[in-house]
FIROVEX-59849 format. One record per residue: residue in three letters; residue number from 1; x, y, z of N, C-alpha, C in turn. Coordinates in Angstrom, 1 decimal, padded with zeros to 4 digits. Example, Ala and Ser with C-alpha at 12.3 -4.5 7.8 and 13.67 -1.06 7.14 Angstrom:
! residues 2
PT  res    n  n.east  n.north    n.up  ca.east  ca.north   ca.up  c.east  c.north    c.up
PT  ALA    1   013.2   -005.7   007.8    012.3    -004.5   007.8   013.2   -003.3   007.8
PT  SER    2   012.8   -002.2   007.1    013.7    -001.1   007.1   012.9    000.0   007.9
This chain:
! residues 246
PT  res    n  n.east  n.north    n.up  ca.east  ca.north   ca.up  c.east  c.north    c.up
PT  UNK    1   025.5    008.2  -019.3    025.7     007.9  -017.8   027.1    007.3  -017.6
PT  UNK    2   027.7    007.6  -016.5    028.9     007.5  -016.1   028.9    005.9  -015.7
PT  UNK    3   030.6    005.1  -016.1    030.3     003.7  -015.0   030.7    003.9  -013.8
PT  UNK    4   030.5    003.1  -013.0    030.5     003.0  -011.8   030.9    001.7  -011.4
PT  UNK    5   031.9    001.6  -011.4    032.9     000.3  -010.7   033.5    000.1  -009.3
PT  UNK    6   032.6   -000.1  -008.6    032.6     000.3  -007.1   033.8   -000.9  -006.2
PT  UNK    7   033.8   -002.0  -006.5    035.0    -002.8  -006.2   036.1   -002.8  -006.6
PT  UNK    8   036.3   -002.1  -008.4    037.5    -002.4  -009.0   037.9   -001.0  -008.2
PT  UNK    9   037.4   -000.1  -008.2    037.8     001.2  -007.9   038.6    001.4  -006.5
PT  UNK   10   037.9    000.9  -005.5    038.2     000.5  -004.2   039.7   -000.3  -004.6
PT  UNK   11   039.7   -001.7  -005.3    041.3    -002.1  -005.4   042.0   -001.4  -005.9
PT  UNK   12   041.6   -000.6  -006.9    043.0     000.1  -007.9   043.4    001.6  -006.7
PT  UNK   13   042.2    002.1  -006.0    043.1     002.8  -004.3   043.9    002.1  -003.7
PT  UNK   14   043.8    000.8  -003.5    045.0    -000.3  -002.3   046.1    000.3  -003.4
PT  UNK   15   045.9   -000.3  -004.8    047.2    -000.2  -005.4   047.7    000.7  -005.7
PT  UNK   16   047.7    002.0  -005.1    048.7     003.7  -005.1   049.2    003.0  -003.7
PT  UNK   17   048.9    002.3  -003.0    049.9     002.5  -002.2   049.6    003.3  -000.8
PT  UNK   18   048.7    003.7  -000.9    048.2     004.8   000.6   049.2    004.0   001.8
PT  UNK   19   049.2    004.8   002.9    050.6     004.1   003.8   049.6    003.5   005.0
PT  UNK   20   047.6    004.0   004.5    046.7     003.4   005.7   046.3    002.0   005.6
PT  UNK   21   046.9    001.6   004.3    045.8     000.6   003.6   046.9   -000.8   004.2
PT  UNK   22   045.7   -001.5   004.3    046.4    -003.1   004.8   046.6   -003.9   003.4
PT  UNK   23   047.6   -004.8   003.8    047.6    -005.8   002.7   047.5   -007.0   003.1
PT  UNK   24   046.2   -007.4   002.1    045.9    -009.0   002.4   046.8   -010.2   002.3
PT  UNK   25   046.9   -011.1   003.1    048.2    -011.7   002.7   047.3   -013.5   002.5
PT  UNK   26   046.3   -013.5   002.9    045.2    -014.9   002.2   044.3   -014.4   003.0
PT  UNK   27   043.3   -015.2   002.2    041.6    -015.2   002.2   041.1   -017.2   002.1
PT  UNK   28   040.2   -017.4   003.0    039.9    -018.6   002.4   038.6   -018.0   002.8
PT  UNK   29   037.9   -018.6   001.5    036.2    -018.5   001.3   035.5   -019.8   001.9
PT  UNK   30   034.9   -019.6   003.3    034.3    -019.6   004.0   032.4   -020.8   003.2
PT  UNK   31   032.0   -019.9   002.7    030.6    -020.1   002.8   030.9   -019.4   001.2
PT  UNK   32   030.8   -019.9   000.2    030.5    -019.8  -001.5   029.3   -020.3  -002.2
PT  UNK   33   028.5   -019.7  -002.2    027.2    -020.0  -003.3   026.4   -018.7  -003.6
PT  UNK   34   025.2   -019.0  -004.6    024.7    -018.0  -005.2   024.3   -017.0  -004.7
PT  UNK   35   024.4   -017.3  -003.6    023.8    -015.9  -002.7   025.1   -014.8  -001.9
PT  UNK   36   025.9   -015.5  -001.4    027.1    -014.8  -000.5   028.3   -015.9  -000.8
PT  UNK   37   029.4   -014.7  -000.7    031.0    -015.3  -000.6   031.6   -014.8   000.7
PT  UNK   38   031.5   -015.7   001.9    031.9    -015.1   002.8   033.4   -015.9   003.1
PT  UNK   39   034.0   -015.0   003.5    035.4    -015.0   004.1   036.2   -014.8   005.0
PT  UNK   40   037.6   -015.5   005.2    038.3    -015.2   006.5   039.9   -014.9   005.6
PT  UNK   41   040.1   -013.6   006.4    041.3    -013.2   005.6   042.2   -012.4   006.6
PT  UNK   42   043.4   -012.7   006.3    044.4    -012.5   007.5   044.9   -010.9   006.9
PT  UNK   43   045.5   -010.2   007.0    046.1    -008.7   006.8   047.5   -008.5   007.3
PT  UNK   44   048.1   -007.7   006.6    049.6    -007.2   007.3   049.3   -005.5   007.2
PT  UNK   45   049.1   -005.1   008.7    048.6    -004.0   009.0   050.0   -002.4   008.7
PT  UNK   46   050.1   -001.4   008.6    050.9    -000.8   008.3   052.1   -000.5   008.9
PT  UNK   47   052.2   -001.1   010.5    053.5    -001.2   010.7   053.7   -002.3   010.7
PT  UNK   48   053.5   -003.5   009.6    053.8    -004.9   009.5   053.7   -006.1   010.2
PT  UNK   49   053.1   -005.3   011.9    052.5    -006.9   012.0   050.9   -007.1   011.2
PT  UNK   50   050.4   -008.5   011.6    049.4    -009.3   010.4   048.8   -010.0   011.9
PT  UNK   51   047.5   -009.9   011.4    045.9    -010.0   012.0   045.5   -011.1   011.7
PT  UNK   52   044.9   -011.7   012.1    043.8    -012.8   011.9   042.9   -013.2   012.8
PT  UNK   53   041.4   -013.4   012.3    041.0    -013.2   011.2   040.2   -012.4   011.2
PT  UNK   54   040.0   -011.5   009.9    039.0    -011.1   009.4   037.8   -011.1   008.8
PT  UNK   55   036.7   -011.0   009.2    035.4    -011.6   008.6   034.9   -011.0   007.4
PT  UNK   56   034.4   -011.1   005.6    033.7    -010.1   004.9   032.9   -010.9   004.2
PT  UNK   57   032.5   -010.1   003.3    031.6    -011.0   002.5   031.0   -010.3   001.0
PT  UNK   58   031.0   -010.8   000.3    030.4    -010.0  -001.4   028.5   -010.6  -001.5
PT  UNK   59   028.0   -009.5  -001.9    026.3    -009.7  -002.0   026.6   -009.4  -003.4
PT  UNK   60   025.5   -009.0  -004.0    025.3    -008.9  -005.4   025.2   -007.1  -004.9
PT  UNK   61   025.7   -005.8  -005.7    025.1    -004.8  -005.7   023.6   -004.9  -005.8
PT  UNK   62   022.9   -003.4  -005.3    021.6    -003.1  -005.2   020.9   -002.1  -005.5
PT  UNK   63   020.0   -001.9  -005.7    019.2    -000.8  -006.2   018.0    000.1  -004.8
PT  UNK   64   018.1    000.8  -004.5    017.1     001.7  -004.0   016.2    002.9  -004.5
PT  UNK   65   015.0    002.3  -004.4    014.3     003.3  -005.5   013.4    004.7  -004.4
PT  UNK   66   013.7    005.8  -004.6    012.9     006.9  -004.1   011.5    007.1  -004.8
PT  UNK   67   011.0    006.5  -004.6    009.5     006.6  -006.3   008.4    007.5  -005.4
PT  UNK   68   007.7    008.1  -006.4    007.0     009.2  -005.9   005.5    009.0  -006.9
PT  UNK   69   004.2    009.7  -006.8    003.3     009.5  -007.4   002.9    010.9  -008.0
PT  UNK   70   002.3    011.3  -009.0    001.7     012.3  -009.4   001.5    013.4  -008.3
PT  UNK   71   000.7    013.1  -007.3    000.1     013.4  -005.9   001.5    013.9  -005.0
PT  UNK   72   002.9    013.3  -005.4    003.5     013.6  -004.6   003.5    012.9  -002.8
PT  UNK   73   003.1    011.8  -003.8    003.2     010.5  -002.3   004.3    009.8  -002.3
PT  UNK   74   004.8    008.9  -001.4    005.7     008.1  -002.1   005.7    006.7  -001.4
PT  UNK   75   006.3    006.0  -002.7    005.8     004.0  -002.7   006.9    004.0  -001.6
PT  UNK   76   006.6    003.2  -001.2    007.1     002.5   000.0   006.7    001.2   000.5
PT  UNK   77   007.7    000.1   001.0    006.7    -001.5   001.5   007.1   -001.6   002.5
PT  UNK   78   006.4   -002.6   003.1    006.4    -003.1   004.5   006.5   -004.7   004.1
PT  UNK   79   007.8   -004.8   005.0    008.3    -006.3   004.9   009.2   -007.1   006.2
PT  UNK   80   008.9   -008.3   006.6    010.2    -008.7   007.5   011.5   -008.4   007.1
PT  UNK   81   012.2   -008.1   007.9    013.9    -008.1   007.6   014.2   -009.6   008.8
PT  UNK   82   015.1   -010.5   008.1    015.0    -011.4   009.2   016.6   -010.8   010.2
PT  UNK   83   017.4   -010.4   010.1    018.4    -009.2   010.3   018.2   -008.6   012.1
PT  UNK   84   016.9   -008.1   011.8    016.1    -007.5   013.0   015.2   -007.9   013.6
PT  UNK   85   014.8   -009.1   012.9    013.2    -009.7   013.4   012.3   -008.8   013.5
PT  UNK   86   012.1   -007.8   012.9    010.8    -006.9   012.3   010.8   -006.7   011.0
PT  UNK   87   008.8   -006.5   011.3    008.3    -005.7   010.0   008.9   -004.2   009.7
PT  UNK   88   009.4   -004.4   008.9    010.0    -002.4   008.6   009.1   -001.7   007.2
PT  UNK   89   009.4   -000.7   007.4    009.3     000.1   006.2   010.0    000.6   005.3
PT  UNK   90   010.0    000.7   004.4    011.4     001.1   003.3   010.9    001.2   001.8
PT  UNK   91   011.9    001.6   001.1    011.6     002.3  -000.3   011.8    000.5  -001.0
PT  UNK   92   010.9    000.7  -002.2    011.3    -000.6  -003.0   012.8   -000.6  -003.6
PT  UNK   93   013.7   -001.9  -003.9    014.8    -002.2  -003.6   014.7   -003.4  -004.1
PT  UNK   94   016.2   -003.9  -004.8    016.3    -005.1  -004.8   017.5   -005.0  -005.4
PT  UNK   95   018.2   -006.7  -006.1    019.8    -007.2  -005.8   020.1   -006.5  -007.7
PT  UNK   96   020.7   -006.4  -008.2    021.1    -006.4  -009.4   020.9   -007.8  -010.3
PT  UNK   97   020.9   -008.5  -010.8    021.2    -009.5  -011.5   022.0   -009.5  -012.6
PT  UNK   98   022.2   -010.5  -013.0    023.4    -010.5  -014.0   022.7   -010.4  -015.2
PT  UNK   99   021.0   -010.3  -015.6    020.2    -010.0  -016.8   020.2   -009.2  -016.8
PT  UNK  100   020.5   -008.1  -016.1    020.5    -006.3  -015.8   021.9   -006.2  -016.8
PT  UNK  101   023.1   -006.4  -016.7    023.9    -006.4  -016.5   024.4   -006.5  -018.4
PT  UNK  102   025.5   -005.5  -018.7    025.8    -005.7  -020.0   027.1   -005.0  -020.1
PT  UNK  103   027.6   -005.4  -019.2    029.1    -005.5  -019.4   030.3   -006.5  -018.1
PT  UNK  104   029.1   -007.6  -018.1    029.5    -008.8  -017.1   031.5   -008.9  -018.1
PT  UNK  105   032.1   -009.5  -017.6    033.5    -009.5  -017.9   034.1   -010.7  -016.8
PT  UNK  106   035.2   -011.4  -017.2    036.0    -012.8  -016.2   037.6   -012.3  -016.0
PT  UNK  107   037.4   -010.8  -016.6    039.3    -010.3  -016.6   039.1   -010.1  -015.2
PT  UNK  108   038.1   -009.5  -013.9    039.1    -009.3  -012.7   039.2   -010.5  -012.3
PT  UNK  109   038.0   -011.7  -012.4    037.8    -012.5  -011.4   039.3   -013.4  -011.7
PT  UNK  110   039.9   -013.5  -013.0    040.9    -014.2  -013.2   042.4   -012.8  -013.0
PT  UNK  111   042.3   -011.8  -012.9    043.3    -011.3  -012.5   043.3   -011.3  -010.4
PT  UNK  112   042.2   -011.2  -009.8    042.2    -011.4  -008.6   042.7   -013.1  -008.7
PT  UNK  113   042.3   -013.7  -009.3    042.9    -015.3  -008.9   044.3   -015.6  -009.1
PT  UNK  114   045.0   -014.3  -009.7    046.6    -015.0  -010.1   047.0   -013.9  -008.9
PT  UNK  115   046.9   -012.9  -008.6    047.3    -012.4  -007.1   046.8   -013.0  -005.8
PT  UNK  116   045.5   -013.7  -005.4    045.8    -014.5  -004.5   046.8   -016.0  -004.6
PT  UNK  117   046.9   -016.4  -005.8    048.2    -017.2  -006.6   049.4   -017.1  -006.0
PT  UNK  118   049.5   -015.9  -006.0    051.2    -015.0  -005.6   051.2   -015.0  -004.6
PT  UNK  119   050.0   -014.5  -003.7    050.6    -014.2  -002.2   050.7   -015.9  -001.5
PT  UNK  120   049.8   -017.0  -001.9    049.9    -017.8  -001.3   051.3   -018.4  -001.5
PT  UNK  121   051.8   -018.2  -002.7    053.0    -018.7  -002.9   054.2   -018.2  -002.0
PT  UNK  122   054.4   -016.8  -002.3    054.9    -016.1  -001.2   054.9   -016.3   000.0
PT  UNK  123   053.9   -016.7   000.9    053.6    -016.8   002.0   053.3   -018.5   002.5
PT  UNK  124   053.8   -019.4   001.2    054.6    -020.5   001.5   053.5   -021.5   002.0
PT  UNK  125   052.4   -021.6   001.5    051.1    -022.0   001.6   050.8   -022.6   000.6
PT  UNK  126   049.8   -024.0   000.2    049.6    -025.0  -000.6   049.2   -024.3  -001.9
PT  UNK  127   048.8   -023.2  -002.3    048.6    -022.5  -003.3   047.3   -022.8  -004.1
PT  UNK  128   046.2   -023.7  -003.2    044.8    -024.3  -003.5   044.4   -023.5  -004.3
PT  UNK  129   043.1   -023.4  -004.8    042.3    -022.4  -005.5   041.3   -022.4  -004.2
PT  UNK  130   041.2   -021.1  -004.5    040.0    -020.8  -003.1   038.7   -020.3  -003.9
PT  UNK  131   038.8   -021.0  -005.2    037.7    -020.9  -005.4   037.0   -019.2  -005.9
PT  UNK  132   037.6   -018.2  -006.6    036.5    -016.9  -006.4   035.7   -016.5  -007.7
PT  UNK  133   036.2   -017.8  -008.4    035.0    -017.5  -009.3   033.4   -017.6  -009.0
PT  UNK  134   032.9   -016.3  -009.3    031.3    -016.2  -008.9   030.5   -014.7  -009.0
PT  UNK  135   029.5   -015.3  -009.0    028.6    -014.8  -010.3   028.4   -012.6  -009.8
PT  UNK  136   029.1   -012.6  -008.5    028.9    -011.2  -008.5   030.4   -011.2  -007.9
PT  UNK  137   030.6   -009.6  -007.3    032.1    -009.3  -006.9   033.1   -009.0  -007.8
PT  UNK  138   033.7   -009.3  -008.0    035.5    -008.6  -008.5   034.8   -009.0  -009.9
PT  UNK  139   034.1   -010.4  -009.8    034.5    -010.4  -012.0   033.0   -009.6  -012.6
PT  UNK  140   032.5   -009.1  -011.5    031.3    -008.1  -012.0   031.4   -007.0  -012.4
PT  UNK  141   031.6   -005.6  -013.5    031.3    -004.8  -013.2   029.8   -004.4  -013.4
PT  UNK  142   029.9   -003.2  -012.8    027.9    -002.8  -012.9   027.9   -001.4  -013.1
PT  UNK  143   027.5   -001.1  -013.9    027.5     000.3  -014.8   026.0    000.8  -014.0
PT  UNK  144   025.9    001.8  -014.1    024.9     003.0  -013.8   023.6    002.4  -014.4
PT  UNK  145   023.6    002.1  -016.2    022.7     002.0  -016.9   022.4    000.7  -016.4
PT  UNK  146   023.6   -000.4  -016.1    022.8    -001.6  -015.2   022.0   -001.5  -014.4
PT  UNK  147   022.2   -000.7  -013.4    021.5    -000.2  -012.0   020.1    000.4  -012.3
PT  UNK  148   019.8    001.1  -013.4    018.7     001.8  -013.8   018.0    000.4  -014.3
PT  UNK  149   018.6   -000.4  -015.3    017.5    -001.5  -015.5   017.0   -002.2  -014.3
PT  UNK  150   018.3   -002.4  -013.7    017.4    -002.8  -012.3   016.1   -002.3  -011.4
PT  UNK  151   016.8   -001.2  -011.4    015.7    -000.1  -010.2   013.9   -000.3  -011.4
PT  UNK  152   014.2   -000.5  -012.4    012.9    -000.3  -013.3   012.4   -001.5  -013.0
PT  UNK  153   013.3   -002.4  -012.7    012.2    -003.5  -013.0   012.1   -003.9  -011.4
PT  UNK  154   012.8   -003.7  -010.0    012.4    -004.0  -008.9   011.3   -003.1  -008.7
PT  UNK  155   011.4   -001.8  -008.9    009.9    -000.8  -008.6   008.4   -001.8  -009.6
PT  UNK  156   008.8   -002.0  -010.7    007.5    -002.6  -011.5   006.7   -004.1  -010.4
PT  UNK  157   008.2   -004.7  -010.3    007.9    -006.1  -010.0   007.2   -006.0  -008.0
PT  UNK  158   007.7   -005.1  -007.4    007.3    -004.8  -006.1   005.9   -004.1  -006.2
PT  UNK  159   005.8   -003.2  -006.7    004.9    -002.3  -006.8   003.6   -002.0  -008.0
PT  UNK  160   004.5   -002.7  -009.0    003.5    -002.1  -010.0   003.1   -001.3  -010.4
PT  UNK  161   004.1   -000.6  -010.3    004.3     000.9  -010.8   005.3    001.4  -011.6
PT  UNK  162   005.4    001.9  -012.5    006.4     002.6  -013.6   006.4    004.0  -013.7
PT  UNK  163   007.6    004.3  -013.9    008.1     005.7  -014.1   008.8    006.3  -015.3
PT  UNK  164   008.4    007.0  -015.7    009.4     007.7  -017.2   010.4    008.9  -017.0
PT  UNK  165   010.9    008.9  -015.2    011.4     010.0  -015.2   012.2    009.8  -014.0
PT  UNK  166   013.4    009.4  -014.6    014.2     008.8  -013.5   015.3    009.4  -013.0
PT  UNK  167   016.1    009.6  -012.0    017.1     010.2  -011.6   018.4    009.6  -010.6
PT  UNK  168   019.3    009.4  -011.3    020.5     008.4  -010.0   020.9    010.1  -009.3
PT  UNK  169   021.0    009.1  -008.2    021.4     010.1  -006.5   022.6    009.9  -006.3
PT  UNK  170   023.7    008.7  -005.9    024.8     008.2  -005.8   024.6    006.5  -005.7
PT  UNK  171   026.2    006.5  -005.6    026.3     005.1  -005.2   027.2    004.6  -003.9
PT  UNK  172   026.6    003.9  -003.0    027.1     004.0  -001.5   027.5    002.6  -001.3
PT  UNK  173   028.3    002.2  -000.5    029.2     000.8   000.1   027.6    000.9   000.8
PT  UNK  174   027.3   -000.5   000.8    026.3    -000.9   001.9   027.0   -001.3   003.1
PT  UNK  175   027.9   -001.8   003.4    028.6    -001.8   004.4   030.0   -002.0   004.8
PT  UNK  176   031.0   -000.6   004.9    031.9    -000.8   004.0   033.1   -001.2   005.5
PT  UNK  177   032.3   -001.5   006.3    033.3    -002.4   007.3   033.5   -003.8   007.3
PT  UNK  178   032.5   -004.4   006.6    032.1    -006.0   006.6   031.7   -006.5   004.9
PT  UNK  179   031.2   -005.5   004.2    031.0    -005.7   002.5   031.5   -005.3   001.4
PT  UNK  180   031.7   -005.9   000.5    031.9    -004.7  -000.8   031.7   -004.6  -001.8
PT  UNK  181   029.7   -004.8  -001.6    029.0    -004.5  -003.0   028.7   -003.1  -002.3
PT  UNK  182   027.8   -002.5  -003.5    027.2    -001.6  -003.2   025.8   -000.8  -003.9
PT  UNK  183   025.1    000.1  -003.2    023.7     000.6  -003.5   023.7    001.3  -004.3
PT  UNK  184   023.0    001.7  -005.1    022.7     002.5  -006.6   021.3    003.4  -005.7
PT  UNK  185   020.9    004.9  -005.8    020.5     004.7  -005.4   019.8    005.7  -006.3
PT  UNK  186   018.3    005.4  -006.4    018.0     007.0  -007.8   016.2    007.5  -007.2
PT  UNK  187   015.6    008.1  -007.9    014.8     008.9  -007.5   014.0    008.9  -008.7
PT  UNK  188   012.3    008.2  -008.7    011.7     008.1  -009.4   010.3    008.5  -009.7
PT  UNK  189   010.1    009.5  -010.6    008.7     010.5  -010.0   007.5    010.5  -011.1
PT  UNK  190   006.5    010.8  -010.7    005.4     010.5  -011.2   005.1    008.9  -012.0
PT  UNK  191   005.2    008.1  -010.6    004.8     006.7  -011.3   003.3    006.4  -011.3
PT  UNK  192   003.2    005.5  -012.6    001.8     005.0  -012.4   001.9    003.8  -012.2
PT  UNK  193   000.5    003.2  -011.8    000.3     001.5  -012.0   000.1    001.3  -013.1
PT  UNK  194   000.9   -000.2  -013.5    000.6    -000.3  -014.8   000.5   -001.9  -014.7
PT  UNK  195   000.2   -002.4  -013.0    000.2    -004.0  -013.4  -000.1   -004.2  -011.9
PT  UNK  196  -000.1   -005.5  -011.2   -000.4    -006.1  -010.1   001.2   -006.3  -009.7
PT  UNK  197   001.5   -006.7  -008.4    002.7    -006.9  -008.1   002.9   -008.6  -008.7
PT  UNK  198   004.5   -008.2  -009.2    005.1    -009.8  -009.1   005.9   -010.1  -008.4
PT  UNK  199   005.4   -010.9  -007.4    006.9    -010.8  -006.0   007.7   -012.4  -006.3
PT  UNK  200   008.6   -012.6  -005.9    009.9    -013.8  -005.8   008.7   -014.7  -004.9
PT  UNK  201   009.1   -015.8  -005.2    008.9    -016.9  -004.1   009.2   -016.3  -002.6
PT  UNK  202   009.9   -015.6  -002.5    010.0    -015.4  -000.9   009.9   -013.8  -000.8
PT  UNK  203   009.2   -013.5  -001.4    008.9    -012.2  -001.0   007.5   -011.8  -000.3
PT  UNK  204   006.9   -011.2   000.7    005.7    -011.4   001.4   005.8   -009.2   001.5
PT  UNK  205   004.9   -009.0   000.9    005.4    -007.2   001.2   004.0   -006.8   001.0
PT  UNK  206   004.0   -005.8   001.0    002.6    -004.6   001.3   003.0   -003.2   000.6
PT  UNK  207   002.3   -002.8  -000.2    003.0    -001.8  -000.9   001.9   -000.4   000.2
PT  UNK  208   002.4    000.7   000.4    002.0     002.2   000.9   002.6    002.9   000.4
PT  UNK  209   002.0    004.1   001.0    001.9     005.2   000.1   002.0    006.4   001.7
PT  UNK  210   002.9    007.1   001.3    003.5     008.1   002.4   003.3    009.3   001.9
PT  UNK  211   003.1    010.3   003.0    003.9     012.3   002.5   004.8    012.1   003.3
PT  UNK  212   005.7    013.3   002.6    006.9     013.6   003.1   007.5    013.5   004.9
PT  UNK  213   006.0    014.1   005.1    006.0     014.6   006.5   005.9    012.9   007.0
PT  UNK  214   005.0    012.1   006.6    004.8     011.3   007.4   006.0    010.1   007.2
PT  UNK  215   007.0    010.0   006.2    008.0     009.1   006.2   009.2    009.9   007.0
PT  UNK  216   008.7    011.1   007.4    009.7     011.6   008.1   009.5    011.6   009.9
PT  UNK  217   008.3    011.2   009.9    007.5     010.9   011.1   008.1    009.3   011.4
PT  UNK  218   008.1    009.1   010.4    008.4     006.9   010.6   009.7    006.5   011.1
PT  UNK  219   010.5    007.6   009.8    012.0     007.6   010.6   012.1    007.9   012.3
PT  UNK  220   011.8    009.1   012.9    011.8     009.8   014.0   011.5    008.6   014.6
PT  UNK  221   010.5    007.9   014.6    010.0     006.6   015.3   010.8    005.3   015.3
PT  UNK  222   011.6    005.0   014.5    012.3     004.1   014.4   011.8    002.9   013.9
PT  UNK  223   010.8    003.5   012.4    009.7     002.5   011.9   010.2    002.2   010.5
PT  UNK  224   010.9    003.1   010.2    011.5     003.2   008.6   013.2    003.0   009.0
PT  UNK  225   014.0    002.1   009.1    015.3     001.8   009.4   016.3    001.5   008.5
PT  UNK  226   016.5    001.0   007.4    017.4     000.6   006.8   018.0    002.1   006.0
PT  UNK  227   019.3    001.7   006.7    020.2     003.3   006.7   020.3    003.5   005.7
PT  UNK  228   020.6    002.4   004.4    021.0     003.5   003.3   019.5    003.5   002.4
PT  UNK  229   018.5    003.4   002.6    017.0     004.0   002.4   016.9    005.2   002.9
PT  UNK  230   017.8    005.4   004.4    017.4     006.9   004.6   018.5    008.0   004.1
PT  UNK  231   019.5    007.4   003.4    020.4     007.9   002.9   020.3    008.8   001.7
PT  UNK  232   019.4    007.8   001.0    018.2     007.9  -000.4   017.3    008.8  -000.4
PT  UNK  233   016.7    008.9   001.0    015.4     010.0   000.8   016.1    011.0   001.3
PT  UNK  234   017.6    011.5   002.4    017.6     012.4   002.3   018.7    013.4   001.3
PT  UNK  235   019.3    012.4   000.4    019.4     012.8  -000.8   018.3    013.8  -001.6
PT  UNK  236   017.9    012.7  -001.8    016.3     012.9  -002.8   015.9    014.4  -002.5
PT  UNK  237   015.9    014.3  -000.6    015.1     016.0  -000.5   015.4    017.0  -000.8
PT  UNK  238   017.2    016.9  -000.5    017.9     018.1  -001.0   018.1    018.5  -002.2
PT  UNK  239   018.0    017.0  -003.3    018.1     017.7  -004.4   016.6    017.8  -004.9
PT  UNK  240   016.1    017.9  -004.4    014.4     018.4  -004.2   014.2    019.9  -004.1
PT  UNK  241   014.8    019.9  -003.2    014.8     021.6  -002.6   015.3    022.7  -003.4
PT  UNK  242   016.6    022.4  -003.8    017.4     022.9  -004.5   018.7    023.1  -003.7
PT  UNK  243   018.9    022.3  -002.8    020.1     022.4  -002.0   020.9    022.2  -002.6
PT  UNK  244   021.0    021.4  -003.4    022.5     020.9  -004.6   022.3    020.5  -005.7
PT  UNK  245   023.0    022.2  -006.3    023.2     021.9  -007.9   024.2    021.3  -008.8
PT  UNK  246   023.8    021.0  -009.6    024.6     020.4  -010.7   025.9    021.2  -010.7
């Protein structure tokens, strides 16, 4: 399996130089703990004037699982999003962790820390540490094979179900105006039960069971929402169909 370095990849584009791409000229981290790094970052846009501010934020990448049953049903939960203030419907999912993870690394988080170094200097500013060491983002990378341990063990741990037959679809910016982790997203078929659910302390969900027709019915309705779930299943169908070959 191929890696997949979805942030480093994204910076080492800024650095060819494209004539569209902005350059950051500081960041101060906003909101820093185990869950989000959110930020305010000023820009020098490409005919050289500079913006302020800009809002983003790093999540941990994620997993979306397309899981299917013998029968040709497919897992699916129902859960609050507090986002929307509804109960939705959607494919089991969840964050990456760094126990997934086997080729965690501290070279970007300390090469991103001596370039924000530089520009503060440059730009004649106290030269603080803004702090970016943390536990996901630039000093993460997350390989494919990371992403698959994940998706195995969020489908087990939601559902209770396992699969021996697994397939990655892509990998998508979850939100690539405001974020820059990203979704892993794969296709997993003929699962069985092989246990009861183990959910998080804050996890409250309902596991179902769909046909095609009818998760395609939920979408139409505006019951099944989270876009890059539907990005997943209609992946999934086409390379179902045989719309796209290898």
């Amino acid at each position: 399996m191929k890696n997949i370095e979805g942030r480093e990849a994204g910076e080492d584009k800024l650095k060819e130089k494209d004539p569209l791409a902005w350059e950051e000229i500081r960041t101060d981290h906003i909101i820093q703990d185990e869950w989000i790094d959110f930020r305010k970052t000023s820009y020098r846009f490409p005919d050289g004037s500079i913006y302020e501010p800009f809002y983003s934020y790093s999540r941990r990448d994620y997993v979306v699982i397309v899981a299917s049953d013998p029968e040709g049903r497919y897992l699916c939960v129902r859960q609050f999003r507090q986002g929307i203030l509804q109960v939705t419907t959607e494919f089991p999912a969840g964050c990456i962790e760094q126990k997934d993870s086997r080729d965690r690394t501290e070279k970007d988080s300390r090469n991103r820390a001596e370039d924000e170094k530089g520009r503060d200097k440059k730009n004649g500013s106290s030269g603080k540490d803004t702090g970016n060491s943390h536990p996901f983002g630039a000093s993460w990378s997350v390989s494919e094979e990371d992403a698959l341990e994940a998706a195995k063990r969020e489908l087990r741990e939601e559902t209770g179900y396992e699969s021996d037959e697994w397939d990655y679809l892509l990998t998508v910016p979850s939100n690539a105006t405001l974020a820059d982790n990203y979704a892993f997203l794969f296709t997993a078929k003929n699962c069985r039960r092989v246990s009861g659910q183990t959910l998080d302390d804050m996890e409250f969900l309902d596991v179902k069971k769909y046909s095609a027709r009818e998760i395609e019915e939920l979408i139409a309705k505006g019951e099944f929402q989270q876009a890059v779930h539907i990005t997943a299943w209609l992946l999934a169908q086409r390379r179902g169909s045989g719309a796209v070959t290898e």
